[in-house]
N, C-alpha and C positions, 0 to 999 in steps of 0.2 A: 494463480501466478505460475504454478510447472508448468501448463498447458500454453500458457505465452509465454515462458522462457522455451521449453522445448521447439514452438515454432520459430522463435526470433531467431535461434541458431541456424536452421537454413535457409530464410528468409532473404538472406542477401541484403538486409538494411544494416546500419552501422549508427553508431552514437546518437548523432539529433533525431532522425526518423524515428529511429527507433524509441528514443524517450519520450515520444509526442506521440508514440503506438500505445504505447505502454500507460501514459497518462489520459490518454480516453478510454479505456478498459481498464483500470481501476475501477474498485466500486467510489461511487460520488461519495462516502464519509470519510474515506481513506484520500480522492483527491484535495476534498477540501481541507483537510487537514493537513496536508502536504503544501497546496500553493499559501496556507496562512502563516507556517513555517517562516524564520528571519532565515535561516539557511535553507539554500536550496539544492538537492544536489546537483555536480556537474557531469554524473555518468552513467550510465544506463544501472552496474553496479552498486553502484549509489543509492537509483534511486528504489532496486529490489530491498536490499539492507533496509532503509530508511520504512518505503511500503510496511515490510514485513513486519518489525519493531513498532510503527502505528497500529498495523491489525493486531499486533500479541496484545498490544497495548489496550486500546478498544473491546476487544474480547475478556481479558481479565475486568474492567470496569464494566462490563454488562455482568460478568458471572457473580462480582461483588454485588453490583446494583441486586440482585436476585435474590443472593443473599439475605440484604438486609432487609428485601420487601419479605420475604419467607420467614424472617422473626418478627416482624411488626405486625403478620396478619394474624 
């Protein structure tokens, strides 16, 4: 996500381009998680905040899932 925000800044695209850049370079678990969303965001800001708080998100529930398989085995 640095490495396309770092480009988008002089990329010369603005708002919709740019959220539609952004939403096919996400990884597919974070997209889909994103368009099942009832709220969607409306700005490119938005939708980094939102991304990023899915992946924290998604990544704590793998390192639990680990966890728990590491005391059951």
């Amino acid at each position: 996500m640095k490495e396309f925000r770092k480009t988008a800044k002089g990329s010369g695209y603005e708002e919709i381009p740019l959220v539609e850049e952004f939403k096919r370079r996400i990884s597919a678990i974070i997209h889909w998680r994103l368009m099942k969303s009832e709220w969607q965001p409306s700005s490119i800001k938005q939708w980094y905040d939102w991304a990023i708080a899915l992946n924290q998100d998604w990544r704590e529930n793998r390192r639990e899932e680990e966890r728990l398989r590491d005391r059951w085995e």
